[in-house]
Structures are given as structure tokens and as C-alpha cells.
RODRENMAR-328552 format. One record per residue: residue in three letters; y, z, x of N, C-alpha, C in turn. Coordinates in steps of 0.1 Angstrom, whole numbers, padded with zeros to 4 digits, always signed. Layout:
AlaYZXYZXYZX ...
END
This chain:
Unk-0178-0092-0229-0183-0080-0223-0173-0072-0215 Unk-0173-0058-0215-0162-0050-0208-0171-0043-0195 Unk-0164-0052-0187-0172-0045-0172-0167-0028-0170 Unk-0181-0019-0173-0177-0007-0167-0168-0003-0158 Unk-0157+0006-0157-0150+0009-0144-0154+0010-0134 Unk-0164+0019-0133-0175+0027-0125-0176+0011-0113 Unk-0182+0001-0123-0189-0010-0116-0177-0017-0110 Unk-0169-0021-0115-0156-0024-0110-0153-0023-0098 Unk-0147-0008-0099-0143-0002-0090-0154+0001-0074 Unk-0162+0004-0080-0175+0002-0066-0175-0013-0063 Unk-0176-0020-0069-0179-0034-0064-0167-0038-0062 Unk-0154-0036-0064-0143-0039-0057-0143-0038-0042 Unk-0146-0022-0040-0142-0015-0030-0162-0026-0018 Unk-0166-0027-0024-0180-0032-0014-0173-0044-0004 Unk-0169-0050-0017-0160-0066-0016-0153-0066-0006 Unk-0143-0056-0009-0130-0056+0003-0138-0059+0015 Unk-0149-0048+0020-0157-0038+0030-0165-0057+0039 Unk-0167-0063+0027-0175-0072+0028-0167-0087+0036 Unk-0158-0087+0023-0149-0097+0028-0136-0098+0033 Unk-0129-0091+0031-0119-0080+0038-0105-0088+0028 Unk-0098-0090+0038-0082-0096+0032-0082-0110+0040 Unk-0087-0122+0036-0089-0133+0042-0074-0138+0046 Unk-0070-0143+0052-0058-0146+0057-0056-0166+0056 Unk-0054-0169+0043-0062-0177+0037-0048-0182+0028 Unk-0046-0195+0029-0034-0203+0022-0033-0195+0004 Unk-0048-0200-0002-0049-0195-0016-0051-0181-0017 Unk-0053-0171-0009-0050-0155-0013-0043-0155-0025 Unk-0044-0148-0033-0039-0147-0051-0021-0139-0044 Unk-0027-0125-0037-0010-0121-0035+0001-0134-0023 Unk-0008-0143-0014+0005-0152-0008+0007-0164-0020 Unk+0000-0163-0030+0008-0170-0038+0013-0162-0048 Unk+0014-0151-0052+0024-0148-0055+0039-0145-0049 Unk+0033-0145-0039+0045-0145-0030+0050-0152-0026 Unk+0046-0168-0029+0052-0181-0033+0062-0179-0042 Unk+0054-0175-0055+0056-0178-0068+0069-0167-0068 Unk+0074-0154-0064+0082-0148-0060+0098-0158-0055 Unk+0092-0160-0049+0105-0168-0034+0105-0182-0048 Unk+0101-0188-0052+0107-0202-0063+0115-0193-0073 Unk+0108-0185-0081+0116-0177-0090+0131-0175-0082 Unk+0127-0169-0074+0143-0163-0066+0153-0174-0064 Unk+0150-0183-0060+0156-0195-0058+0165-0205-0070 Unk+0160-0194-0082+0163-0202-0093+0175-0193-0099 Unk+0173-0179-0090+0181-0168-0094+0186-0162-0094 Unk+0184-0162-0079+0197-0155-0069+0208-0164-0065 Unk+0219-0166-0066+0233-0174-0062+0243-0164-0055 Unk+0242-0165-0043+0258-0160-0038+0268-0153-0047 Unk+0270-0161-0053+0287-0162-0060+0286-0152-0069 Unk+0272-0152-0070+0272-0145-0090+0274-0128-0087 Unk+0284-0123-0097+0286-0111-0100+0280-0097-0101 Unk+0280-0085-0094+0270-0076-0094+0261-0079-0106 Unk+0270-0074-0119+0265-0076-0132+0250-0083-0127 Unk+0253-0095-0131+0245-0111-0132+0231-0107-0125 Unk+0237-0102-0112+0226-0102-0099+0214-0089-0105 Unk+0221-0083-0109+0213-0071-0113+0206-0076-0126 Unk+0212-0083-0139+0208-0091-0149+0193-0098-0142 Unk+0192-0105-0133+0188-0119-0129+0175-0111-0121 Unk+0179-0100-0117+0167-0095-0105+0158-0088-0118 Unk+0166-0085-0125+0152-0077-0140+0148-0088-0144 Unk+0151-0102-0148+0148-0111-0152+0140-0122-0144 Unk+0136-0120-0129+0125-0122-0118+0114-0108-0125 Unk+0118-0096-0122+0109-0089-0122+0098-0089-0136 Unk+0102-0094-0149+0098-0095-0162+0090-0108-0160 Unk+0101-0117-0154+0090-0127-0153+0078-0128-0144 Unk+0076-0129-0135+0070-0126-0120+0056-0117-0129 Unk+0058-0103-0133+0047-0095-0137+0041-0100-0148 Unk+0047-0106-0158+0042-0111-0172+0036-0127-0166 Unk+0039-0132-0156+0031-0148-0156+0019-0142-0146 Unk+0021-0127-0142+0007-0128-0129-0003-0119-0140 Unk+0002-0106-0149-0013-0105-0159-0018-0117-0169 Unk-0006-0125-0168-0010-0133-0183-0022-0143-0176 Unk-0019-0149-0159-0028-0158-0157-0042-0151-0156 Unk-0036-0138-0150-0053-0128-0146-0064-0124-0157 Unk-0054-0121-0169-0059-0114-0181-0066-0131-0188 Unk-0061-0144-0185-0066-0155-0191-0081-0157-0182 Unk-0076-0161-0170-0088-0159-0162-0100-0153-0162 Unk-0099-0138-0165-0110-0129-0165-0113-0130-0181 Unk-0111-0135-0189-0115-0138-0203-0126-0149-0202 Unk-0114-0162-0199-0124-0177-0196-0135-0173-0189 Unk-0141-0164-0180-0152-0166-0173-0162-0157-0177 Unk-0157-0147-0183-0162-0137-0191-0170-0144-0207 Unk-0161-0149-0208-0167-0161-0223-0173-0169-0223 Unk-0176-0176-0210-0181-0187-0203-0194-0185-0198 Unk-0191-0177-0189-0202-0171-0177-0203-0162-0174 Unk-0208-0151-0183-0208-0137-0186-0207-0130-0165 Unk-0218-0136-0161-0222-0128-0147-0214-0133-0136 Unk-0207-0145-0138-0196-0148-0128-0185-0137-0132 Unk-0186-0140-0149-0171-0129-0149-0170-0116-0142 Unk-0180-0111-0139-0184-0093-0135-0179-0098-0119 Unk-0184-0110-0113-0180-0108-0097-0164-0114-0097 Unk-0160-0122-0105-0147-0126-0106-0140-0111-0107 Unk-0138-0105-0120-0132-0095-0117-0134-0082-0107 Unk-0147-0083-0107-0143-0073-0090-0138-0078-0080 Unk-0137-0093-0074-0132-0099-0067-0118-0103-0066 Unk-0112-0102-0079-0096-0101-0084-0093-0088-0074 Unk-0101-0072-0083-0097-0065-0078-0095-0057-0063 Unk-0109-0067-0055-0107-0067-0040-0095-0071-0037 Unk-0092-0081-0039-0074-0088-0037-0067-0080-0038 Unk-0065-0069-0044-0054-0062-0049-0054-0048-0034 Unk-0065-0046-0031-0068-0035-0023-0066-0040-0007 Unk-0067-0032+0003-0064-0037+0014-0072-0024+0024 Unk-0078-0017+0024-0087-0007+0036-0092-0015+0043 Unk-0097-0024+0045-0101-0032+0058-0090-0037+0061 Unk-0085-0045+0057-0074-0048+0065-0063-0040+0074 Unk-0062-0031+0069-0055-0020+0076-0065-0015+0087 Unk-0074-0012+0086-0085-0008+0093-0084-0017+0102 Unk-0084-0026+0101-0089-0041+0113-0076-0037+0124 Unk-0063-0039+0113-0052-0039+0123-0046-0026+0130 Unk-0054-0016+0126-0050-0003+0131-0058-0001+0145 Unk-0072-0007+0143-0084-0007+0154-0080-0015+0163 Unk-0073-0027+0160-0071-0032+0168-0055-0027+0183 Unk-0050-0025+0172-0035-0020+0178-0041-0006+0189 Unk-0052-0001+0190-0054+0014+0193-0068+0009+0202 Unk-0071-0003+0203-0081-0015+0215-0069-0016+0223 Unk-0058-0020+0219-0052-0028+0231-0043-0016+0240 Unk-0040-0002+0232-0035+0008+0240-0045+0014+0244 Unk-0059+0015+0246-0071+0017+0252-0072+0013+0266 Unk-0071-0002+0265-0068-0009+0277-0056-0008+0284 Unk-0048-0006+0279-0034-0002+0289-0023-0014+0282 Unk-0028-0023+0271-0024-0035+0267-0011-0036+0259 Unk+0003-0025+0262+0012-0023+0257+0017-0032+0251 Unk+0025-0043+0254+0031-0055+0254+0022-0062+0240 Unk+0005-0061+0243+0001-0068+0231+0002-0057+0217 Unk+0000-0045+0220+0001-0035+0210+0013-0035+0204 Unk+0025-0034+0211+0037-0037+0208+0043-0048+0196 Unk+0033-0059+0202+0033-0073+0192+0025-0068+0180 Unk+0012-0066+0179+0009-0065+0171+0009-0053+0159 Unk+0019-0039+0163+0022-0033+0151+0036-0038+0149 Unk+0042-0051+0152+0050-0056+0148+0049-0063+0136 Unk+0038-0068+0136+0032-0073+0123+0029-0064+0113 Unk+0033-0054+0111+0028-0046+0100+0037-0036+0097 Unk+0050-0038+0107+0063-0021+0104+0075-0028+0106 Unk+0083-0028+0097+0099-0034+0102+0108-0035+0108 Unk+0102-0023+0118+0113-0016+0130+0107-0024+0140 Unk+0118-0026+0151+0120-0029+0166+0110-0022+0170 Unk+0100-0033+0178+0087-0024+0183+0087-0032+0198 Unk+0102-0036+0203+0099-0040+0217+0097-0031+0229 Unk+0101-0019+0227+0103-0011+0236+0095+0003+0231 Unk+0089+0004+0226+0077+0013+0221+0071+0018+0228 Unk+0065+0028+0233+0056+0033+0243+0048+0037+0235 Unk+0032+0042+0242+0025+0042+0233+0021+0053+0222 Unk+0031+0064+0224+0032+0076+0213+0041+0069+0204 Unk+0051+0060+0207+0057+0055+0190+0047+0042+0185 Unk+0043+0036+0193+0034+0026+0188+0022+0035+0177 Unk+0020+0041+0182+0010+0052+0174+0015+0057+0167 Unk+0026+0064+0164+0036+0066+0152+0038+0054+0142 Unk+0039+0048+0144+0047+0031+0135+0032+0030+0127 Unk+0020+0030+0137+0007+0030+0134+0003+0034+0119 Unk+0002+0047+0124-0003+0057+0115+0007+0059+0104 Unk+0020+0060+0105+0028+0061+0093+0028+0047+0085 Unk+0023+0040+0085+0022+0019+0077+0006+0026+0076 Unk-0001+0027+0081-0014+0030+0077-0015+0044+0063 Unk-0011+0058+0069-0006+0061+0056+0000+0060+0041 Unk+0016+0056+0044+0022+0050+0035+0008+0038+0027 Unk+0002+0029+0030-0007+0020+0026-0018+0027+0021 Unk-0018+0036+0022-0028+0044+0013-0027+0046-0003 Unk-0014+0048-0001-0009+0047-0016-0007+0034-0022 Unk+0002+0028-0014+0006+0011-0020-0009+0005-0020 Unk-0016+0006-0012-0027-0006-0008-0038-0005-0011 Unk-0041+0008-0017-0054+0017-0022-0055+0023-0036 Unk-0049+0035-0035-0052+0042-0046-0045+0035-0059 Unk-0030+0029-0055-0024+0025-0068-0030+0014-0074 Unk-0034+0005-0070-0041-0008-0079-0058-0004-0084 Unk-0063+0003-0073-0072+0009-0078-0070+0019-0092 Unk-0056+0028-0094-0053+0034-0107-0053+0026-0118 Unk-0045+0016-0113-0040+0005-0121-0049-0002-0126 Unk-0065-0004-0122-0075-0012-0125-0078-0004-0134 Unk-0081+0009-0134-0091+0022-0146-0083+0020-0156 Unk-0070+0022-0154-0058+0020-0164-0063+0002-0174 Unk-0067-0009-0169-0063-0021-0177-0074-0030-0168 Unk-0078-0027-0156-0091-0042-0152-0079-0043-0141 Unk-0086-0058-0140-0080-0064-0130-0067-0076-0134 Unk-0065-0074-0150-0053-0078-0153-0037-0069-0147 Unk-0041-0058-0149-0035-0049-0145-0029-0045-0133 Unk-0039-0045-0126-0043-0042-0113-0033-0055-0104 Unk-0033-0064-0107-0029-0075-0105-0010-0074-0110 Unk-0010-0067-0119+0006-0066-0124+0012-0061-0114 Unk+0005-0047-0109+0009-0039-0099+0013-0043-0085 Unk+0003-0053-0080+0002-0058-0064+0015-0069-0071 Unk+0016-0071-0076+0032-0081-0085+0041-0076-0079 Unk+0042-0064-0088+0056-0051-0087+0057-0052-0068 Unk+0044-0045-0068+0045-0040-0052+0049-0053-0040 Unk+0047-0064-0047+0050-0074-0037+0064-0081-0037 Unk+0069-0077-0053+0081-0079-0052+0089-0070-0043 Unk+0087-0058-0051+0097-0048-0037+0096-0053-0021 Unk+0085-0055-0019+0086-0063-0001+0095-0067+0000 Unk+0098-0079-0011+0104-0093-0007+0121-0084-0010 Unk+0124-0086-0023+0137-0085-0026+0140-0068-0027 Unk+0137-0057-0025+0137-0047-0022+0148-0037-0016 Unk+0149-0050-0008+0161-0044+0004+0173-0038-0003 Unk+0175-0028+0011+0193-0021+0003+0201-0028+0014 Unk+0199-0043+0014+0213-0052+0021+0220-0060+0017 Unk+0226-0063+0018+0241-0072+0007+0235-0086+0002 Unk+0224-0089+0006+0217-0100-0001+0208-0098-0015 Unk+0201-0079-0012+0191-0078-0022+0193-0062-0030 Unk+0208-0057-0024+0209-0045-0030+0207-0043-0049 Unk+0217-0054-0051+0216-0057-0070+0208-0062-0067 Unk+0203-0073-0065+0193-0085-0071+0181-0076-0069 Unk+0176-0071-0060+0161-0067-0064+0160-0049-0069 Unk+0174-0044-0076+0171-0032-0074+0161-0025-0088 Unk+0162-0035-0096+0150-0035-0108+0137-0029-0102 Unk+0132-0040-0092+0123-0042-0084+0119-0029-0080 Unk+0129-0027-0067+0129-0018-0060+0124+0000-0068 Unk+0130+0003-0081+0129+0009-0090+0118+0011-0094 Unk+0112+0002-0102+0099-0001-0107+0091+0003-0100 Unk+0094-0002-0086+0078+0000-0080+0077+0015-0075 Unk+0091+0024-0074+0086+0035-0071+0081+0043-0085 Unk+0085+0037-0102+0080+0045-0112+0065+0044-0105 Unk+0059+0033-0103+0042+0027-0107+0039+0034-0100 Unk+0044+0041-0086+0039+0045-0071+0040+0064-0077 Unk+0046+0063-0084+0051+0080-0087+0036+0086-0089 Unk+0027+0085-0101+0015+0095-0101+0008+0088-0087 Unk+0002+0078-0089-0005+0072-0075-0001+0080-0061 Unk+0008+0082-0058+0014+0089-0046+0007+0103-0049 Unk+0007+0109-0054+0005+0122-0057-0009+0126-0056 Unk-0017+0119-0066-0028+0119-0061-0034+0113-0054 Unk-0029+0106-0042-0034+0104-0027-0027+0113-0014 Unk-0013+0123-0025-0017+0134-0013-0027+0142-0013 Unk-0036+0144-0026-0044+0156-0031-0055+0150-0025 Unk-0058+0138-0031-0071+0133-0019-0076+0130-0005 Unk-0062+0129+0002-0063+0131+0018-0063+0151+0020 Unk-0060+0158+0013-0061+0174+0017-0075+0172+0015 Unk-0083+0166+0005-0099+0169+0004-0108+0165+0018 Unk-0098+0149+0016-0105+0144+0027-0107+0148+0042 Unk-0092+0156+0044-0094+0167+0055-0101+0175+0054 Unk-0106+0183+0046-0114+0193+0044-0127+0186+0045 Unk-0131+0175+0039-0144+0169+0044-0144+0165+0060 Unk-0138+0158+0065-0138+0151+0079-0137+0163+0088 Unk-0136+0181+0087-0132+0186+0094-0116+0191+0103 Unk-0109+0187+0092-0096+0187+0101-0088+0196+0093 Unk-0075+0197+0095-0070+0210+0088-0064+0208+0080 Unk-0070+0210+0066-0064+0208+0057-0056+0218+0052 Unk-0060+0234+0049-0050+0241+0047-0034+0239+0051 Unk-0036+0231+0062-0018+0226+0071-0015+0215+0066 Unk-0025+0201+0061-0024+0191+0054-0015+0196+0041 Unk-0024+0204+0031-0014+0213+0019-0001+0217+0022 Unk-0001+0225+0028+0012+0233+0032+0022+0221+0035 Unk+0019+0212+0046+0028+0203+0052+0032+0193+0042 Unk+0022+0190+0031+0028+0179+0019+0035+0183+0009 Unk+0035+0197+0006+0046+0205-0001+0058+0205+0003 Unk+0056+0207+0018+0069+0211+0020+0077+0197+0029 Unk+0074+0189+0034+0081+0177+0038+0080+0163+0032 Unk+0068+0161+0019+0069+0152+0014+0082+0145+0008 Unk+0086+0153+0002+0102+0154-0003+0112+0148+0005 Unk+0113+0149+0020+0121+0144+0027+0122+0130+0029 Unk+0110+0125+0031+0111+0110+0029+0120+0105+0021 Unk+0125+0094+0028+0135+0084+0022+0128+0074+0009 Unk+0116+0075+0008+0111+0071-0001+0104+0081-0012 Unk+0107+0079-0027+0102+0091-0036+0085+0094-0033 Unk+0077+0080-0027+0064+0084-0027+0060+0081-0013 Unk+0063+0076-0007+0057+0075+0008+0053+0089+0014 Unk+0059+0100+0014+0058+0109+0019+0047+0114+0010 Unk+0041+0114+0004+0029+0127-0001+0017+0117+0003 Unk+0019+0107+0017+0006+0102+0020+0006+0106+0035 Unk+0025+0102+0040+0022+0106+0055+0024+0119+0055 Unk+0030+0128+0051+0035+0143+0053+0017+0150+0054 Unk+0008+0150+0047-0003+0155+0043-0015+0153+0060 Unk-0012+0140+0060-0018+0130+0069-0012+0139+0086 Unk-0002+0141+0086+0003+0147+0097-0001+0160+0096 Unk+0001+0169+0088-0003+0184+0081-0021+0180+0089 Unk-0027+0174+0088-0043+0173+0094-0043+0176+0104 Unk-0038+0166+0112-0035+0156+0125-0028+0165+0132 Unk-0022+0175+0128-0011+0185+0140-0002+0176+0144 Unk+0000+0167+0140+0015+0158+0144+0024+0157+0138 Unk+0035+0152+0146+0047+0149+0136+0050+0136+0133 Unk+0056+0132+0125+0058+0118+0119+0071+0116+0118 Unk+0077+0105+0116+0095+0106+0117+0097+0106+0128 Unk+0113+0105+0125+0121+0106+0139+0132+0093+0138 Unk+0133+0089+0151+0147+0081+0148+0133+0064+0150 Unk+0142+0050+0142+0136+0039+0146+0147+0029+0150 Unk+0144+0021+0154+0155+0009+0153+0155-0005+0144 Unk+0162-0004+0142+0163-0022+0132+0172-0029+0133 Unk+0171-0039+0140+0176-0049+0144+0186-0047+0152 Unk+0180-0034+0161+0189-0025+0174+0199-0021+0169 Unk+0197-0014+0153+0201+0000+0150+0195+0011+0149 Unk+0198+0019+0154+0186+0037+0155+0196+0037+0140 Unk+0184+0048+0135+0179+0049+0114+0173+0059+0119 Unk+0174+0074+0117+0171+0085+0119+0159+0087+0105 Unk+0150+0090+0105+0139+0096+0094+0137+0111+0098 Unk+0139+0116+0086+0132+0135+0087+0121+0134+0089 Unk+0121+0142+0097+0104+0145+0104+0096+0149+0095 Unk+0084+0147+0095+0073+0152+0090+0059+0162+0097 Unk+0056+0171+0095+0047+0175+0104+0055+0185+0114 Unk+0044+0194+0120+0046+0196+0132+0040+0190+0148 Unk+0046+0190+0161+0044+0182+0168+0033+0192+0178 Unk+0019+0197+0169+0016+0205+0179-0001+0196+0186 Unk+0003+0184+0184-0002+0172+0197+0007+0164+0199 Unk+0003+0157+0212+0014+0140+0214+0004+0130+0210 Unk+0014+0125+0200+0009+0114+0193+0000+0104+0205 Unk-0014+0101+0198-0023+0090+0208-0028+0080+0202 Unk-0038+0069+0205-0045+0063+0198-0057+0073+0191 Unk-0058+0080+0193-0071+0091+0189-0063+0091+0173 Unk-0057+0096+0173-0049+0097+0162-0052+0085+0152 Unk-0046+0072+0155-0048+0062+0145-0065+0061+0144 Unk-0071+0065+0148-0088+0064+0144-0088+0072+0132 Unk-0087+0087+0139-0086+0096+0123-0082+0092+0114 Unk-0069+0083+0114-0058+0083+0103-0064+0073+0091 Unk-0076+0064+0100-0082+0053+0094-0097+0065+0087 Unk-0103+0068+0096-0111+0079+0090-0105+0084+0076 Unk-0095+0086+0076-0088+0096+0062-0090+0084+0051 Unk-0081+0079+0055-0084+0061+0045-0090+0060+0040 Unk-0103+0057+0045-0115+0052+0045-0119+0064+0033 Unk-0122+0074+0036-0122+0083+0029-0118+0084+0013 Unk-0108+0090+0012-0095+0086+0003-0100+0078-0008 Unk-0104+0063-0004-0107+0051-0008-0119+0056-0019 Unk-0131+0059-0008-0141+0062-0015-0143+0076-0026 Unk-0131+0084-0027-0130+0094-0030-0119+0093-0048 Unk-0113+0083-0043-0107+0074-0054-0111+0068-0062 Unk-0125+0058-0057-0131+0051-0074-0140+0061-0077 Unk-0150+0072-0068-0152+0083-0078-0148+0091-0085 Unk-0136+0099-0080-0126+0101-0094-0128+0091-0108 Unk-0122+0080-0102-0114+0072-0115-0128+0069-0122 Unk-0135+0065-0116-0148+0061-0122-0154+0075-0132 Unk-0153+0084-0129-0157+0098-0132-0147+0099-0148 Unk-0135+0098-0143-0127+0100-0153-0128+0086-0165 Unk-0133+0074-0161-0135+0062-0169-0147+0071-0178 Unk-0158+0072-0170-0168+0075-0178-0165+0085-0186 Unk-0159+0099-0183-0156+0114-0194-0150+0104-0205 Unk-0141+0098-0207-0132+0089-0218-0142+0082-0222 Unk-0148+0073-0223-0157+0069-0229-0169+0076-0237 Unk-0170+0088-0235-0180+0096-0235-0179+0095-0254 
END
């Protein structure tokens, strides 16, 4: 039996809402992300030659994606063959795995509780856990920056694209994607350990992220326009500064997102107590607050649900 999209994708999206991102030894993506780090270990060597390194990181990346659909696409078969009505909550529940709006949610609310209370130092800690930059010395307009820009950007990684990815193939698919995307986390980097070895990686995940990005800038301009906020400046502002991002897709989530928000985004960060200048995004016509990361989650949230009716919409026309 072929689980409607429609159903999928709604009952994905309940699941997440329901059971969120359990922080849980067997999570499907921390073991991929095991299964990542052994591969690497078997592949990456010091010694070995750009060539090789670059050979060796396409040769993680082929493998890594082909053993995570092959288990998922077996998976959702066996249970489907087996137990017709487990298979329908199995694969929606695959495809909760793959999504993340509560979890961002949780940790955005929470980061914007503790600058509520005055609770810098913990706020500090805790959007440390979710942005790569030096967040010791943060006050609470960049803590709210670091915020809202990992909450945007995740809009696209964490939302819409595995959600595309599902309309496109199920939750075999869907599953290849959070693969790709989790590879780039890991081996991604442009530093002398992972510049060749993951730049397959790194590559790939911005082809998968290319349409997905685009249409989560189009659906945060809607979503402004529904929540009240200004989307005509959302449009304008994703036109014209998404492009600047250092990443081909990150920017047509936060540029749009700021365009709302009357803020600006960017600016200088540090890593590992080096300042890394980013082009701004936005104009700065508020100071960045916790008020802000609420909206920003509001847009999300949004977005989200604005996403499997599309896709769902477009499953059903195709079928027609």
C-alpha cells in the first residue's frame, strides 16, 4: 500500500508537534551520525593526497546515503508487507525524524525565558548549543541574533527540505536527505582537516538545499503576510540580500525573515576568537530582542504548516 502524501506529511508534521526530537541514544539521525564518524575513520588518513581525500569523501558520501535509503526503503517495505497499519505510523514517524519545528521551537523559547529573566550567562550557554560562534560574551541583541539566524537558516535544512524530499520518494528519501544534511555538519568544514575530504558533501547538500531554499523564502513572504508583519519588505529584502550570504541557500530564509522583522541579520562573529565578518541582511530599523525570536518561531511554525499543504496539494494535482 502507498501511503498518500497528504497523510504522510500531516501525520509527520502532528508527530513532530506530539513527540518532538527525543534526545535519545537510538534517534535514527544520532545514529547516523555514528554511522558517519566509523565510515570517516576508515577514510580519512592524514597523509593521503588532495586527490585521494577528495576521492574518499565522495566515496563516504555514496556510501553513507545509499546504506541510509537502502535500510529506510527496506524498513518501510517489511512493515508495510507485514503490518499494513503499523507501516502508515512507521513511515510518518521516520518522516517526524527527519523534521525538527519543535525542537527549534523548544530551544528558541527557551533561550528568550532566560533573557526574559535577566539570565544572560544561561542564555549564552544555551544558544551555544545550536550556533558555532563564540557565544561567551554575547549580550542580549547578539544572543538574539545567533537565535533567530539558526532558527531561520533551519527552516530550510530542518523543515521544508526533507519535507520536499518526502513528496519527492516517502520517507526513504526523506531520510537520504537528513544523510546529505548531516553529513555536511560533520565533514563540511572549509579547514585543513575537511576542506577535500568532505567537499563532495559540502556540495551536495547545497544542490538538495537549492529549490528547497527558495521555496521557504516564498513561504515565509506568505507567512508574513498572514501573521501581519511586513511582507512587502520581507520580498524586497530576500531579493535583494539573499545572495550575499556565504551560503548559496541560507540566505532566502534569513534575508526574508529579517525583511518582516525590521531587522538586521549579519554582522561580524567570532570563532574560536576570530571575528568572520557576514554581510548584513535586513535593515536595522529595531534592536534586535527576545520579542523577535518569538515571531521568528511564529514564521516557522507557519511555513511548516504552509509546506505540507503545498506539497500535499501538489501530491494530490499529480495523481489526479
Amino acid at each position: 500500500m502507498e501511503l498518500p502524501i497528504a497523510t504522510l506529511l500531516i501525520g509527520a508534521l502532528i508527530l513532530d508537534r506530539l513527540v518532538g526530537d527525543p534526545n535519545v541514544s537510538w534517534h535514527p539521525v544520532v545514529l547516523i551520525g555514528r554511522y558517519i564518524s566509523f565510515v570517516e575513520s576508515w577514510l580519512l588518513k592524514e597523509q593521503d593526497s588532495v586527490a585521494r581525500k577528495r576521492v574518499n569523501g565522495l566515496l563516504l558520501l555514496i556510501v553513507v546515503v545509499g546504506t541510509v535509503y537502502t535500510i529506510t526503503e527496506l524498513l518501510t517495505k517489511a512493515t508495510y508487507l507485514n503490518f499494513n497499519s503499523w507501516g502508515i505510523f512507521v513511515e510518518m514517524l521516520l518522516v517526524s525524524f527527519t523534521i525538527s519545528p519543535t525542537a527549534l521551537a523548544k530551544a528558541g523559547h527557551e533561550i528568550a525565558q532566560y533573557l526574559a529573566c535577566g539570565d544572560i550567562e544561561n542564555a549564552r550557554i544555551k544558544v551555544g548549543w545550536i550556533v558555532g560562534r563564540d557565544t561567551g560574551n554575547l549580550d542580549e541583541s547578539e544572543v538574539s541574533r545567533a537565535t533567530i539566524e539558526t532558527i531561520a537558516e533551519n527552516i530550510t535544512d530542518g523543515i521544508v527540505s526533507p519535507l520536499f524530499f518526502a513528496l519527492l520518494g516517502g520517507a526513504p528519501l526523506a531520510f537520504a536527505y537528513r544523510a546529505v544534511n548531516t553529513l555536511d555538519s560533520m565533514v563540511g568544514y572549509k579547514n585543513d582537516k575537511y576542506l577535500d575530504f568532505g567537499r563532495f558533501s559540502a556540495k551536495f547538500d547545497d544542490v538538495c538545499n537549492f529549490i528547497p531554499a527558495r521555496i521557504t523564502g516564498m513561504l515565509v513572504v506568505v507567512a508574513s503576510l498572514i501573521l501581519g508583519y511586513n511582507y512587502k519588505q520581507a520580498w524586497t529584502i530576500m531579493w535583494r540580500d539573499a545572495q550575499a550570504h556565504p551560503s548559496p541557500n541560507s540566505g532566502w530564509a534569513e534575508a526574508p525573515v529579517a525583511g518582516a522583522l525590521g531587522i538586521r541579520l549579519g554582522g561580524e562573529n567570532y570563532y574560536f576568537g576570530r571575528p568572520s565578518f557576514r554581510a548584513y541582511m535586513g535593515e536595522a530599523q529595531q534592536t534586535l530582542t527576545r520579542i523577535h525570536i518569538g515571531k521568528t518561531i511564529k514564521i516557522m511554525y507557519l511555513v511548516s504548516c504552509l509546506a505540507v499543504l503545498i506539497f500535499s496539494g501538489v501530491s494530490s494535482w499529480v495523481h489526479q
